[in-house]
Structure formats: C-alpha cells, structure tokens
N, C-alpha and C positions, 0 to 999 in steps of 0.2 A: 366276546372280544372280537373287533374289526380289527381285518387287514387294511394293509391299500388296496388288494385287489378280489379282498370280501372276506367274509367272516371264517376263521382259524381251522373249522373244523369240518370246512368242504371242504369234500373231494378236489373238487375245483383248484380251490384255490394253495390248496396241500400238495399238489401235482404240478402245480407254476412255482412253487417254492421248491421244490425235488431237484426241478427240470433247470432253475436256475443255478442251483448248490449243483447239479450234474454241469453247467458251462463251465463254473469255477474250476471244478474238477479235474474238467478234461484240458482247458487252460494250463493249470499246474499241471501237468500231466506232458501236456506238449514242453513245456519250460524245461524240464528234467528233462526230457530226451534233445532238447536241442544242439548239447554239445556230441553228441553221435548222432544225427540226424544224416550225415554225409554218409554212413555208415546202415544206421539201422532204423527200417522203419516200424511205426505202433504195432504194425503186425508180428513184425518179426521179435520185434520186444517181449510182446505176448509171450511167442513161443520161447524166447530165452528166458523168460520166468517160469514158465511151467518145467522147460529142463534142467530151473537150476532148484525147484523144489521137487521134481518127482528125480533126477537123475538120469540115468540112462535106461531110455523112452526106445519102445518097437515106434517107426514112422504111422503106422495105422492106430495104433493109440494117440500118440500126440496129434493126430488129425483129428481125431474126435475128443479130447480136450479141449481142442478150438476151435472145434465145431465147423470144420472146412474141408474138403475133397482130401483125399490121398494125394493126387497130383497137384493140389494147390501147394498143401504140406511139404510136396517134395523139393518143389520149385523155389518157398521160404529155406530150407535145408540146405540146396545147394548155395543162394547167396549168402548166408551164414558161413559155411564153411569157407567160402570163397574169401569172405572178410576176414578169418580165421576167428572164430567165435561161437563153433559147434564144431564138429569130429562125427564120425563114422567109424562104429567099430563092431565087429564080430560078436554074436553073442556066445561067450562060453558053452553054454545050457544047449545050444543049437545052431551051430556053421550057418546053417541057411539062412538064420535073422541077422539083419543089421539093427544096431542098438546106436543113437542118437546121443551129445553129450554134448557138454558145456566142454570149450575149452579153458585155460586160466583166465584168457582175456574176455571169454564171453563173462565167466565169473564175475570179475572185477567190473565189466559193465551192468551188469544187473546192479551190483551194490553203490555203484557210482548215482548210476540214475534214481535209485529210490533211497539213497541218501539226499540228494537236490531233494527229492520230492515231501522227504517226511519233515526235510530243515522249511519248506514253503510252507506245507498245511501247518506245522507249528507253531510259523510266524504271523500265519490267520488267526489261527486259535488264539496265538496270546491276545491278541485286541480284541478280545470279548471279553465283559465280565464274566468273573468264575459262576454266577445265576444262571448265566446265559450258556456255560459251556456244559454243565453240569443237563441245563432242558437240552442240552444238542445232544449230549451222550444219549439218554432217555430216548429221545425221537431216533438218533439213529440205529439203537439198537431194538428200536419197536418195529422201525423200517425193515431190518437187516432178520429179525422174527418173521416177519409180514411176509418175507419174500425165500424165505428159504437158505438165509445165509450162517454158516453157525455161528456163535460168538468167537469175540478172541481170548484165549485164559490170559491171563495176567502173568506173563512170563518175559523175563529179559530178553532185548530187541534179539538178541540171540537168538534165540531160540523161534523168533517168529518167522514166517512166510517173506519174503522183501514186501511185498506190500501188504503184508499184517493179519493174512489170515494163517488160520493154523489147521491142523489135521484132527476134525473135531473127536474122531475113533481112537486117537490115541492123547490127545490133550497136548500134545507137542506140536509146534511150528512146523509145517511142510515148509 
C-alpha cells in the first residue's frame, strides 16, 4: 500500500505521519490553553498536571517528573503561586520539607483546559469513519507499546489522569 509520501510501512514515512498527528496535537493543545495563556504557560501547565495527579509533591521530585533543574522548578512554583494556582505547605511527616499543591483554582484550571482539549480531539475523531478510528486506536496503542507508555484501562473519565493516562501499578487514573 502507497502513501503520498511512500509506502505505509516505512519508517520514513510512518514518522512524517507521527510528526504530523504530533503538529495537530500540539495545535489542540495550544487552543485549550489559550483562554489562561495570560496566566499559565505549557510549562507551567505541565507541572499543574502532574500536581493535580500526583498531589502534594517535595519541589526536587516534581523537578524530576519534568525533567528540569531544581531552580528552574522553583522559579515555575513561585509564578504559580503568585497567580494563586499552587500553595506551599509544611510537610507533616517532616518541618523541614516543603510540600507543593494545587490550589482550588489551580484545580479547576487543569479540568478547564483538558476539558477544551478532550471536547477538540473528539470533534477530530468524530470525522473519521469508525474503519478508520478503530486502525487509529490499533496504531496508537502499538505506538504508545513501542515507546513505553502503559495503556489506559477503560474506566469513567473520572477516574482518569486529565489527560487520560492512568497509574498503570494500580489500574486507577492518577
């Protein structure tokens, strides 16, 4: 089977097909964050996702969740809280740590933005036939194998990650 830009099952041409479902992506991606964009950027969104699935996060973990310096981490933490949208608190367990948190409104923006975002790829999805959505599940979940990502269980949006992964150790949505 030919593509446009060569036959299905090169590398090639399997990786300009990725690269361009990754533009679309990050397009929807931008869209959803644009009504807090005055507010919060991709980065800082990042880390308001990871603190509204992991909780209340030490700062040197959440720096290595996203893979960036301590000081870079600190300096996303304070304009967070500055927006009010993250909090500093004492760790019980230990005075000397500070423990990282979502505020309500950092909350409500996590769920805000990847509500835009899952209402946009839905409204991609429906304009495929169901043939066609059916070989995208297949391919993205051979992809999401291929690269290390676990699957998602089939659990009410509830209970999933905001943007749809889950805690593969215990079968529930981080």
């Amino acid at each position: 089977m030919e593509a446009p830009g060569g036959d299905l099952g090169d590398v090639d041409a399997v990786t300009r097909a990725v690269l361009t479902a990754s533009r679309l992506l990050v397009a929807v991606s931008a869209r959803s964050l644009a009504e807090v964009e005055d507010r919060v950027t991709l980065p800082q969104f990042r880390m308001l996702v990871v603190l509204s699935t992991r909780g209340a996060t030490k700062l040197v973990a959440l720096a290595d969740l996203l893979h960036v310096a301590p000081s870079t981490a600190m300096r996303m933490v304070d304009r967070l809280i500055a927006a009010g949208l993250a909090d500093r608190q004492a760790n019980p367990d230990n005075r000397r740590e500070t423990l990282l948190t979502l505020t309500d409104e950092g909350r409500l923006t996590v769920e805000n933005v990847t509500m835009r975002r899952r209402r946009e790829i839905a409204a991609i999805v429906a304009r495929m036939a169901p043939a066609q959505r059916i070989g995208l599940v297949e391919a993205l979940d051979a992809f999401n194998e291929a690269g290390g990502e676990p699957g998602v269980p089939d659990l009410p949006d509830a209970e999933l990650h905001p943007l749809g992964w889950s805690d593969a150790r215990s079968g529930h949505g981080v």
